[in-house]
C-alpha positions in Angstrom: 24.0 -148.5 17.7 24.4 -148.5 13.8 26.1 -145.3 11.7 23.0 -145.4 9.7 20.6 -142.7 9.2 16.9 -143.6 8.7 14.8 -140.7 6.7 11.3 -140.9 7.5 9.7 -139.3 5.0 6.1 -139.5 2.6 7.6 -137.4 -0.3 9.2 -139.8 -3.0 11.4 -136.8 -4.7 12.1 -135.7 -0.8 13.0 -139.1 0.0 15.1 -139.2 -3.0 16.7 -136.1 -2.8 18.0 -136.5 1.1 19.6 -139.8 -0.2 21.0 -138.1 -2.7 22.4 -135.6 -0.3 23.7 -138.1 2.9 24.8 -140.6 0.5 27.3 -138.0 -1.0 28.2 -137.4 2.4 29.4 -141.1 2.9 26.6 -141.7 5.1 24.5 -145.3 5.2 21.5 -144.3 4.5 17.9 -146.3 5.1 14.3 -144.8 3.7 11.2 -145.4 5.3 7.9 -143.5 4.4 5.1 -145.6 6.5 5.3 -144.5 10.0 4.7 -148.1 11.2 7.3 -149.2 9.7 9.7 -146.4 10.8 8.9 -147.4 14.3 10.1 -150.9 13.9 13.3 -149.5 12.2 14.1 -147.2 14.6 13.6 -149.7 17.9 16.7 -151.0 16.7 19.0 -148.0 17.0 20.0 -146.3 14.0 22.8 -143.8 13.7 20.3 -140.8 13.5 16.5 -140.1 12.8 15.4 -137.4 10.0 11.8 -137.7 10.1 9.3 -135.5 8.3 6.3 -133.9 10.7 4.3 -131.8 8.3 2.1 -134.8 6.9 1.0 -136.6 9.9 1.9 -134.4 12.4 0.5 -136.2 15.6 1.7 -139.7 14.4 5.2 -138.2 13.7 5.3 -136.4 17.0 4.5 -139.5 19.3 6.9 -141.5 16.7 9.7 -139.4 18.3 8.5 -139.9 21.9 8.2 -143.3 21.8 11.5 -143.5 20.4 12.5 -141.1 23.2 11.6 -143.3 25.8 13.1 -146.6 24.7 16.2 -148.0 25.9 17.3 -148.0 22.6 16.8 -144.9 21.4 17.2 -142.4 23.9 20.2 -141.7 22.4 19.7 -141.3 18.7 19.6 -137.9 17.4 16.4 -136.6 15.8 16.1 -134.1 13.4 12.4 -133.2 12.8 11.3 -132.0 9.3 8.6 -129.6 8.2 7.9 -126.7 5.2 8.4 -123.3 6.9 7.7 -125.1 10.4 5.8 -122.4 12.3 6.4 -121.8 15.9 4.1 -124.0 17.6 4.8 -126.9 15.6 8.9 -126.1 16.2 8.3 -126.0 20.0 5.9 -129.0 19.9 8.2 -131.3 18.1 11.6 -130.1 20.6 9.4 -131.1 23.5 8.5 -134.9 22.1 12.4 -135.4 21.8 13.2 -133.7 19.0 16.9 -132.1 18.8 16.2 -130.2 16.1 13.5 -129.1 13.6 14.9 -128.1 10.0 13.2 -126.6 7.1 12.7 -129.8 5.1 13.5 -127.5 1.8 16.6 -125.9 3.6 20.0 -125.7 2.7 21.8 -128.9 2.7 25.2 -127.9 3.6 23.0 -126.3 7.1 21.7 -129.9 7.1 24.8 -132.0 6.9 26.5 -129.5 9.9 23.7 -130.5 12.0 23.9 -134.1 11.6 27.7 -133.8 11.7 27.3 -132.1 15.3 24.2 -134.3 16.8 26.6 -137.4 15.4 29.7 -135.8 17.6 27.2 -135.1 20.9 26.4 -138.9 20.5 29.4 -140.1 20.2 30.8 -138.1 22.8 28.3 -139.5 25.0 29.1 -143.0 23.8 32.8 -142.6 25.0 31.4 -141.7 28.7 29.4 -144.5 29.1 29.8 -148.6 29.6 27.5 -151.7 28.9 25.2 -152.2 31.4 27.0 -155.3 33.1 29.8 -153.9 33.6 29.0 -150.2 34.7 26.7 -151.7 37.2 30.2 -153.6 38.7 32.4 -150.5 38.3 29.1 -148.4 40.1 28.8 -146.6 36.1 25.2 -146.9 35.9 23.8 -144.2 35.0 21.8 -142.8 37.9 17.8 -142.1 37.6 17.6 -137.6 38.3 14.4 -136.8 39.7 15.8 -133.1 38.6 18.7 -131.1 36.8 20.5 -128.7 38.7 19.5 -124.5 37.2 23.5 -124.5 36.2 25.3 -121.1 35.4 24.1 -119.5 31.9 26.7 -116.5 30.8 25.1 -114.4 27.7 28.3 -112.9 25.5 27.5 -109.9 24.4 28.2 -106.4 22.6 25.2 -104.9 22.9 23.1 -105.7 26.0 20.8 -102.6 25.8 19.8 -104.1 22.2 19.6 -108.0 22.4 17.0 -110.3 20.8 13.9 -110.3 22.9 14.0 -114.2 23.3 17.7 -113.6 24.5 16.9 -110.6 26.9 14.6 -112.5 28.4 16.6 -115.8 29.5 17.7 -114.2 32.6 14.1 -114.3 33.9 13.0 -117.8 32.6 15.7 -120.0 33.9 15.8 -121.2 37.2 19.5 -120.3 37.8 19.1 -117.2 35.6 21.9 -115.6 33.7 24.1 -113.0 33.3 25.7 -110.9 30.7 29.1 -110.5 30.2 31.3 -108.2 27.0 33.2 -111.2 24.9 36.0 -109.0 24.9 36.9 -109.2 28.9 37.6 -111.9 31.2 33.7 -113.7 30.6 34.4 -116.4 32.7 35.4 -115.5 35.8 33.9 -115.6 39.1 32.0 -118.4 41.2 31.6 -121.4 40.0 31.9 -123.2 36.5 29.9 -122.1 33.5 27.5 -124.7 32.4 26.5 -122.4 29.0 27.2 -119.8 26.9 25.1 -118.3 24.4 26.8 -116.1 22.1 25.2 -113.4 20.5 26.4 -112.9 17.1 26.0 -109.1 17.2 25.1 -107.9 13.7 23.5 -109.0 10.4 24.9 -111.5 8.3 27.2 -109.8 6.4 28.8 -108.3 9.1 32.5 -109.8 8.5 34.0 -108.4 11.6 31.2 -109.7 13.6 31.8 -112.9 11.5 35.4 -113.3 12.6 34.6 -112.4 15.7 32.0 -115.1 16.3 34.1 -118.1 15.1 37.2 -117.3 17.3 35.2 -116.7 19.9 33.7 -120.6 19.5 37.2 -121.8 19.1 38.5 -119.7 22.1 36.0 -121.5 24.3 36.8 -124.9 22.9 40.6 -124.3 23.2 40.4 -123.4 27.3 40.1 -125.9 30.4 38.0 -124.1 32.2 35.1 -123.7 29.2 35.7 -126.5 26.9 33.3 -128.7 28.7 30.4 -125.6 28.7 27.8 -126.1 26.1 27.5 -123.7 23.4 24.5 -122.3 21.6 25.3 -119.6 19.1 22.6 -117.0 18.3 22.9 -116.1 14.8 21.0 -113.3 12.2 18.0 -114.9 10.5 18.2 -116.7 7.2 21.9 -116.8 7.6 22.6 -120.5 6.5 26.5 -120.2 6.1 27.2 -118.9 9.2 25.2 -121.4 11.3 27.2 -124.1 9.2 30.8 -122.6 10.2 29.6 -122.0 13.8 27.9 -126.0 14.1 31.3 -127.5 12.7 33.3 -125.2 14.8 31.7 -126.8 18.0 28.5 -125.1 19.0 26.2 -127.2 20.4 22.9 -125.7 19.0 21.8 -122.4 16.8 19.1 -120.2 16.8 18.0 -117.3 14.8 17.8 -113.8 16.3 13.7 -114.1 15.8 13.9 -117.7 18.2 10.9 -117.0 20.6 11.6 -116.6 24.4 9.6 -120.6 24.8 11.6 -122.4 22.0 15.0 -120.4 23.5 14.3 -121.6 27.0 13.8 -125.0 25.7 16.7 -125.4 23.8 19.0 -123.5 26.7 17.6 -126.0 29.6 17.9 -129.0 27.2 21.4 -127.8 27.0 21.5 -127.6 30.8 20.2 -131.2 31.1 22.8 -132.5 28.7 25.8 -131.3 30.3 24.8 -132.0 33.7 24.6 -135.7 32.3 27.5 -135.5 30.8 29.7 -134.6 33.7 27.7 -136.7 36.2 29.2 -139.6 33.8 32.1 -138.3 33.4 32.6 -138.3 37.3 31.3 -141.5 37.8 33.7 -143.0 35.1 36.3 -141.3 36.9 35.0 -142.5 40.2 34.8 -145.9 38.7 38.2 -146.6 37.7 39.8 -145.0 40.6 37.7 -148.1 42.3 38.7 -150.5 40.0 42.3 -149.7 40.9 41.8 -149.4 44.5 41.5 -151.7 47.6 38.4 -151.1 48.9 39.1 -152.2 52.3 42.5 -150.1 52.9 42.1 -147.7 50.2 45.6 -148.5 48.6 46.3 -149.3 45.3 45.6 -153.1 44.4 47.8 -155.5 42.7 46.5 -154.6 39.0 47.8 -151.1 39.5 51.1 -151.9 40.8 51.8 -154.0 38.2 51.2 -151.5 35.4 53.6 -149.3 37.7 56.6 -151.7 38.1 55.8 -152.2 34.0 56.5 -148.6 33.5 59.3 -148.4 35.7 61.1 -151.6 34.3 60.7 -150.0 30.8 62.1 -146.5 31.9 65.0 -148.8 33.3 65.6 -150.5 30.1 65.9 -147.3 28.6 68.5 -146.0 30.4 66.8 -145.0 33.6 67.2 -144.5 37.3 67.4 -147.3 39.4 64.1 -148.4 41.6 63.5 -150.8 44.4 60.3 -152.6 45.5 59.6 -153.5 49.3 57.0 -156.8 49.5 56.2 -157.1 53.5 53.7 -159.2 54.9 52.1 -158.7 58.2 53.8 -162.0 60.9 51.5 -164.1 63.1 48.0 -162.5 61.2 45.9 -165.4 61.6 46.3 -165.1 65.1 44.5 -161.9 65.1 41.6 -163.0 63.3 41.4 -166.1 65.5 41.7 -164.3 68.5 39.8 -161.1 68.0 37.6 -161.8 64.7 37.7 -160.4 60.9 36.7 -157.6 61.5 39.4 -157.2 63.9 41.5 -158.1 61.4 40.2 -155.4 59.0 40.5 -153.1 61.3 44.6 -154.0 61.5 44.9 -154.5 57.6 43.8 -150.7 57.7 45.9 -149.2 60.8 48.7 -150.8 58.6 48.2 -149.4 55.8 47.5 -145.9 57.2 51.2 -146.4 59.1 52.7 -147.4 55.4 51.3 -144.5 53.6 52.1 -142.2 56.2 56.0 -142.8 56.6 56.5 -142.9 52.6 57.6 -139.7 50.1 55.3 -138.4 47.7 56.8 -139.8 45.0 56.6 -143.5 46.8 53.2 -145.8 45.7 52.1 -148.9 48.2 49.3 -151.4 47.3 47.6 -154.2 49.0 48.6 -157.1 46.7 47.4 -160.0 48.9 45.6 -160.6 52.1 48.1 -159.3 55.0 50.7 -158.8 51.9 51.9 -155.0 50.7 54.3 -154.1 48.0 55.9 -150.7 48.0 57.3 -149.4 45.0 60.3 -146.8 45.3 60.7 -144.8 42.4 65.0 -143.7 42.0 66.1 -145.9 45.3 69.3 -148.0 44.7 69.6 -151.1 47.1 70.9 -149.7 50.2 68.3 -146.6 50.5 65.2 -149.1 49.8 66.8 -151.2 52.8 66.7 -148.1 55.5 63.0 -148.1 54.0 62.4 -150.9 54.7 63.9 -151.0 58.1 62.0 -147.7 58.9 58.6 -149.1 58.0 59.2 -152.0 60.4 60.4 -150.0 63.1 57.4 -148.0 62.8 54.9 -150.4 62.4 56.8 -152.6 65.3 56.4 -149.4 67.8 52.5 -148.8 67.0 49.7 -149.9 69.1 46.2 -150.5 66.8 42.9 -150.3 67.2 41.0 -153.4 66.4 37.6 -151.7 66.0 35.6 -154.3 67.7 34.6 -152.2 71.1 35.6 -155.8 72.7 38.0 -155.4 76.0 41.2 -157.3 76.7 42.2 -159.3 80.0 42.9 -156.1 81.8 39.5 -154.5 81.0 40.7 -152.5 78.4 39.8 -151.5 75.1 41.1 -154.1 72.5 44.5 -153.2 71.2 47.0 -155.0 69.0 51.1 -154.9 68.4 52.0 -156.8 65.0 55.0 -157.0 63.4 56.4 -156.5 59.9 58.6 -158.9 57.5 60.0 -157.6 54.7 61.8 -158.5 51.1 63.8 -155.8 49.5 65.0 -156.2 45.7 66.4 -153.9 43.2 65.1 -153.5 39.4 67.7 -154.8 37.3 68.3 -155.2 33.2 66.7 -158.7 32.6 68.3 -161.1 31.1 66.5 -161.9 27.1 63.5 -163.8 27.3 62.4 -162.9 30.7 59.7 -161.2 32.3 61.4 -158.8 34.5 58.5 -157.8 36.6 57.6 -161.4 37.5 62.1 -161.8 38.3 61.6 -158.9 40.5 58.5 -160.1 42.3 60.2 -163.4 42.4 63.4 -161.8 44.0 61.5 -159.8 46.6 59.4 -163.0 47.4 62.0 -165.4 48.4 63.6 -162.1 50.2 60.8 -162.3 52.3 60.4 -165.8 52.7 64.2 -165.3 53.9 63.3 -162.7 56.4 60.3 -165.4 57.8 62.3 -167.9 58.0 65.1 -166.3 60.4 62.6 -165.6 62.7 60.3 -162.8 61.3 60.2 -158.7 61.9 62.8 -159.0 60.0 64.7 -157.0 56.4 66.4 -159.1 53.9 67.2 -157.9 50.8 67.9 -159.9 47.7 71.0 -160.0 45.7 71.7 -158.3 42.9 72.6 -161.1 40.0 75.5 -160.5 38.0 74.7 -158.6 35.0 
């Protein structure tokens, strides 16, 4: 998606003067007045829309819903354009896709804090979300709603006996309804996580108290965990320009004026809704999709890619004057036997029982990955040499002693359920300076390796722990 804003727009001296205007603002600007030809320019994804709907209203309208319903611009902001838009038309252009709809004679300074906070919303989105290819592979996609949850609306208030009516009457139009709560007291508490607040500006425009009030108020909420997620829309005295500026670059999401109708409000408060739902439901997949991307999916360990960024940051610590660590590499003796004998998923089932064992018998601090197919590597975070070896030892011991499941429902000889024994043989080797030129987590892997390949060779289920070179 491009940083440049397309104005759509049949006046010449309006076309002029919004260039004028972004252009100061350091903004690429392009200029389209055929409606055609905007529709061709905007399939490919500009930065932002600002398209004028008082000539051809009906052309300009579906303009903005066909641009709604492309891959490609979903995602752009639109800011709609009319003289004086009247009510109807406001409402008519929000619901074709619209984010906003400006008097197209308004203040520019209102202007620019609009586009500068539907330019921040989009990129904010942007951050949460991956090309297709590879959100697909990390399970990222974004998934298809067939609704938006009602979400929990809070109403900040001074005066609830005397609110705006399209305010007062938000409670009864939304699904999940909403509740009014004093700025001044603990707003936020209770069940559940606010989705939106809309704050209610409390007096006419040159109220300064009110004033002050209303801007910390924005900050407060963007400054505090629990509410700096919530959507904002600030509900401000009519005609007051200024304000709505301080309050959009502050961080409220959307503004209306205390005269908004109780349609357009609901509109704007459920578009709101829908946004922030989406936004966390990528934000949890993201999450979600790393945490995979680090993880084993069959054992639900860490993989290799993770412990290696680990032992990185342990080395460097080390390096820097830090407490000694040790790393365990085991690998489970004779496992090709239990595949052969009971099957794969036999096997599976064992990779599993053994990594349950290793999690189990290690400290908090402790991190184990599956690095390889039977192979493990446990990292011990401040365990000089001798301590990592009476780990070691105890993991063996423990996975010696344990009798698995293999899963497969098949019985043994004996008519019993399928159960296995396997044993554990296991490298142990020390972080240690490195010497200059050297990769010192591929020496330490290196050390643990042939550790282990000691401990095979004398006969498996066995500890041996590398020696620590001379410094």
């Amino acid at each position: 998606m491009s940083g440049q804003i397309l104005i759509v727009e049949t006046s010449l001296c309006q076309r002029i003067h919004l260039r004028g205007v972004l252009e100061s603002a350091h903004y690429e600007v392009a200029l389209c007045r055929d409606l055609a030809a905007a529709a061709r320019i905007a399939a490919e994804g500009p930065g932002l829309v600002l398209i004028d709907i008082s000539r051809d209203t009906q052309a300009a309208l579906a303009l903005i819903a066909a641009l709604r319903g492309s891959d490609d611009g979903a995602a752009v902001p639109v800011i709609a354009l009319a003289s004086q838009p009247a009510p109807e038309l406001r409402l008519a252009a929000l619901r074709a896709g619209a984010d906003d709809v400006l008097d197209r004679r308004g203040e520019t300074g209102f202007l620019l804090a609009r586009i500068r906070s539907l330019l921040r919303v989009r990129d904010a989105a942007e951050d949460l979300r991956l090309g297709g290819g590879a959100a697909r592979a990390l399970g990222m996609a974004d998934a298809v709603r067939s609704f938006v949850p009602a979400g929990r609306t809070v109403i900040l208030t001074r005066r609830p006996e005397a609110l705006p009516a399209g305010v007062a009457a938000l409670a009864q139009r939304l699904p999940g309804g909403a509740v009014v709560r004093d700025p001044s007291g603990d707003f936020a508490s209770g069940a559940g996580t606010v989705d939106l607040f809309v704050i209610d500006h409390e007096g006419g425009a040159d109220n300064g108290a009110a004033t002050a009030g209303l801007f910390r108020l924005i900050a407060d909420l963007q400054s505090r965990p629990a509410t700096r997620r919530a959507k904002a829309l600030v509900v401000v005295p009519d005609h007051a320009p200024a304000l709505g500026e301080m309050a959009l670059d502050l961080g409220a999401d959307d503004l209306v004026p205390d005269s908004v109708r109780p349609d357009e409000l609901t509109f704007r408060v459920r578009a709101l809704l829908r946004r922030k739902n989406q936004a966390d439901s990528r934000r949890d997949r993201l999450q979600s999709g790393l945490a995979a991307a680090l993880t084993d999916p069959l054992t639900g360990l860490f993989n290799r890619r993770y412990a290696m960024a680990e032992l990185a940051g342990l080395t460097e610590r080390l390096e820097d004057g830090g407490a000694a660590f040790s790393v365990l590499l085991l690998d489970i003796d004779h496992f090709k036997r239990v595949n052969d004998t009971w099957g794969h998923a036999a096997g599976d089932a064992i990779l599993r029982g053994v990594a349950g064992l290793l999690r189990g018998n290690l400290r908090a601090v402790d991190m184990v990955a599956r690095i390889g197919g039977e192979e493990f590597l446990v990292i011990l975070p401040d365990t000089p040499p001798e301590a990592a070896r009476r780990a070691a030892e105890r993991l063996r011991r423990v996975v010696e002693s344990a009798v698995l499941e293999t899963g497969t429902g098949r019985q043994d000889t004996g008519g019993q359920d399928a159960r296995v024994r396997v044993t554990l043989s296991v490298g142990v080797a020390t972080g240690q300076l490195p010497a200059p030129g050297t990769d010192a987590v591929a020496s330490l892997l290196d050390r643990a390796d042939r550790a282990l390949y000691a401990a095979k060779s004398a006969g498996r289920n066995q500890v041996t722990a590398a020696a620590i070179s001379a410094a």
